[in-house]
C-alpha positions as CSV (number, residue, x, y, z in Angstrom):
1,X,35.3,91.6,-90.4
2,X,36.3,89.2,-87.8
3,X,39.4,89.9,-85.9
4,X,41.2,87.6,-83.3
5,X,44.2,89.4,-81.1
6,X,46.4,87.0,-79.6
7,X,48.4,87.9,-76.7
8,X,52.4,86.4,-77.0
9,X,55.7,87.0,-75.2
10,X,53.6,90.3,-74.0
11,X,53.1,91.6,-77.5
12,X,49.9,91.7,-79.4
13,X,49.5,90.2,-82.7
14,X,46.2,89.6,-84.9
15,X,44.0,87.2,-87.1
16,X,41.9,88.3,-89.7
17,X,39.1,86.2,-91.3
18,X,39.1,83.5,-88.8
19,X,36.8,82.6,-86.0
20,X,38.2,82.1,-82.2
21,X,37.0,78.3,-82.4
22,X,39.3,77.8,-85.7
23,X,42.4,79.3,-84.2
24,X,41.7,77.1,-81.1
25,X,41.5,73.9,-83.1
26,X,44.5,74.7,-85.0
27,X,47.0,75.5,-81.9
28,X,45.4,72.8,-80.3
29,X,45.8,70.0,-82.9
30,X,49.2,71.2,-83.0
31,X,50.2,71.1,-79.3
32,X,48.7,67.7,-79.2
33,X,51.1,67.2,-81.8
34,X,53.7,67.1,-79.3
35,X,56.0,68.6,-82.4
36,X,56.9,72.7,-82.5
37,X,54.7,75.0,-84.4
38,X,54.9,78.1,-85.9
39,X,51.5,80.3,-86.2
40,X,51.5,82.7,-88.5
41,X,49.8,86.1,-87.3
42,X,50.0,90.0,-88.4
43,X,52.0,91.8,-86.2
44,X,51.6,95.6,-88.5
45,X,49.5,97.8,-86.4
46,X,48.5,99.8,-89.9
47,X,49.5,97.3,-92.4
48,X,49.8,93.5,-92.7
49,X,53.7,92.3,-91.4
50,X,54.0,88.8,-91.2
51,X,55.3,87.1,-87.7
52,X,55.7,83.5,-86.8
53,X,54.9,82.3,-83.1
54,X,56.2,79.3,-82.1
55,X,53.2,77.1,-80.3
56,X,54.9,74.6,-78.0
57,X,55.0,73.4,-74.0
58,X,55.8,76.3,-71.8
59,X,55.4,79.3,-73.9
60,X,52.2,81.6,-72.6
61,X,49.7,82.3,-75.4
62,X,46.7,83.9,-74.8
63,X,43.6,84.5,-77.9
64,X,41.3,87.8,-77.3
65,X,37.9,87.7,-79.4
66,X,37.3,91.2,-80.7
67,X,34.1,92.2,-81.0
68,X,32.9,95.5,-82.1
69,X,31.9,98.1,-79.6
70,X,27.8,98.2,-80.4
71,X,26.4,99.0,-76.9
72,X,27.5,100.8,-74.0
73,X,30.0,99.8,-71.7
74,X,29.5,97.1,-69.3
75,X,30.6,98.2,-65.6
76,X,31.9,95.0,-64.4
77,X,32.3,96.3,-60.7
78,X,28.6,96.7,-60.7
79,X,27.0,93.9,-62.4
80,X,29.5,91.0,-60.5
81,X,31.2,89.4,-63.5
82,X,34.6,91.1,-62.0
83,X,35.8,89.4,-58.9
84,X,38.9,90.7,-57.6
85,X,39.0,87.4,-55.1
86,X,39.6,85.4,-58.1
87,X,43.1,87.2,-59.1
């Protein structure tokens, strides 16, 4: 099952059944919108519990792809895809 975790107000909510790229297009559509809107999202860790997070100007809203964990762990200090100059 796909899962999306989005990142709001420093809680983490969730997405089931929808790909990264369709949750994009829909908070994008609506910010373009220039009109509030509310995203509907899980936010039960062990069962579904509807929350509403209001998309608009200003508010800081990140979207996490989760992806299974089918390999080892990358070591991002080794292979250079972590650079601490960039934070």
């Amino acid at each position: 099952m796909i899962r999306v975790d989005i990142v709001y107000g420093g809680a983490e909510y969730s997405l089931g059944g929808r790909s990264l790229e369709s949750i994009q297009t829909e908070v994008e559509t609506a910010f373009l919108a220039g009109k509030p809107y509310w995203l509907r999202v899980n936010s039960g860790g062990g069962r579904f519990e509807d929350a509403y997070l209001l998309i608009a100007p200003g508010i800081p809203f990140a979207i996490l792809n989760v992806k299974p964990h089918n390999g080892p762990d990358i070591d991002l200090e080794v292979d250079g895809a972590f650079n601490q100059d960039v934070l």
